[in-house]
C-alpha positions as CSV (number, residue, x, y, z in Angstrom):
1,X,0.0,0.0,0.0
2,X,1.7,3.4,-1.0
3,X,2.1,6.7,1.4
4,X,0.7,9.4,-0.2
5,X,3.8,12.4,-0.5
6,X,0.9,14.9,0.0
7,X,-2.3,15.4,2.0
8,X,-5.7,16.7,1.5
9,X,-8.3,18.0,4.2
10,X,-11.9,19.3,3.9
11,X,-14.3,20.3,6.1
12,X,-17.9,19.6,6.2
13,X,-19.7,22.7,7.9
14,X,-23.2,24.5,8.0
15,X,-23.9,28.0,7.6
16,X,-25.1,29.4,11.1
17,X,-23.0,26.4,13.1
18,X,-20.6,27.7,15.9
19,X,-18.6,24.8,15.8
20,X,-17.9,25.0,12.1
21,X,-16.4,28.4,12.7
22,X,-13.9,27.3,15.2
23,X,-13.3,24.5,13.4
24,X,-12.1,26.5,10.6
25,X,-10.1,28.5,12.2
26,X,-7.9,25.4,13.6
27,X,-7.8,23.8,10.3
28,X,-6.4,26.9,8.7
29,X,-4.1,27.6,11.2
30,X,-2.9,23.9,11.4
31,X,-3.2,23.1,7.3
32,X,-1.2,26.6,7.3
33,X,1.7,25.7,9.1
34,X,1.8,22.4,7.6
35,X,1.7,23.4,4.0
36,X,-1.2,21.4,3.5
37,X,-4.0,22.3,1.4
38,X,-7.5,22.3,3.0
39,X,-11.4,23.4,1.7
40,X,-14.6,23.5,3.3
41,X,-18.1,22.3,1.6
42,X,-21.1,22.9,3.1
43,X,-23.6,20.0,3.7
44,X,-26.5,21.8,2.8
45,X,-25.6,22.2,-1.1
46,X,-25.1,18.2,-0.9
47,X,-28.1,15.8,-0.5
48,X,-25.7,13.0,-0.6
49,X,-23.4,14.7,2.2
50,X,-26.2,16.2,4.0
51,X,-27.4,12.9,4.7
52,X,-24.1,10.9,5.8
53,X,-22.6,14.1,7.7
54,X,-25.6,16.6,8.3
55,X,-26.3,15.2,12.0
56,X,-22.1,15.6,12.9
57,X,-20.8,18.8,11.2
58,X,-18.3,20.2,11.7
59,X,-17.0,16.4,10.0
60,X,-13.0,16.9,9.2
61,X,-11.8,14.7,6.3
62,X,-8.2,14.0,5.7
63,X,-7.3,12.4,1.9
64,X,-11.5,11.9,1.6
65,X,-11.8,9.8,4.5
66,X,-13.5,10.4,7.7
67,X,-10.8,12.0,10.4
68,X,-13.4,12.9,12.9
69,X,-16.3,15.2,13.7
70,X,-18.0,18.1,15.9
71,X,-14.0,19.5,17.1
72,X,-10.5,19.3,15.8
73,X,-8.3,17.2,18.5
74,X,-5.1,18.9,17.2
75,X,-2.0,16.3,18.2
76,X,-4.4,13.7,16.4
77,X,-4.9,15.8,13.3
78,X,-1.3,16.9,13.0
79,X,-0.2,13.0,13.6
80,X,-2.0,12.6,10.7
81,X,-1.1,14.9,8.6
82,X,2.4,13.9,8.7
């Protein structure tokens, strides 16, 4: 199985959500001094997403898959990312 030599991170969020603001804030301050790229979609423009991810945003994915939800746990994010 290969290593990716790069990352990728979005984050599910809602318009109006608390959480999703502070989430971003972490993931472009951690993505930033990282170098790694990072976008945020909003569940609400997605049937498909809104249904798997609408109950749990803020949802953090790193390379498409599921990292975790609702806060960003920083240490675990960064191992990650590494």
């Amino acid at each position: 199985m290969s290593v990716p030599d790069h990352h990728t991170v979005t984050l599910l969020v809602r318009q109006g959500c608390h959480g999703c603001v502070e989430a971003e804030r972490d993931i472009d301050r951690i993505c930033g001094e990282l170098g790694v790229p990072w976008t945020s979609e909003d569940v609400d423009d997605n049937r498909e997403l809104r249904a798997e991810y609408g109950d749990r945003v803020p949802v953090i994915l790193v390379d498409g898959r599921e990292h975790g939800y609702w806060r960003v746990e920083e240490e675990r994010l960064r191992a990650a990312l590494r």
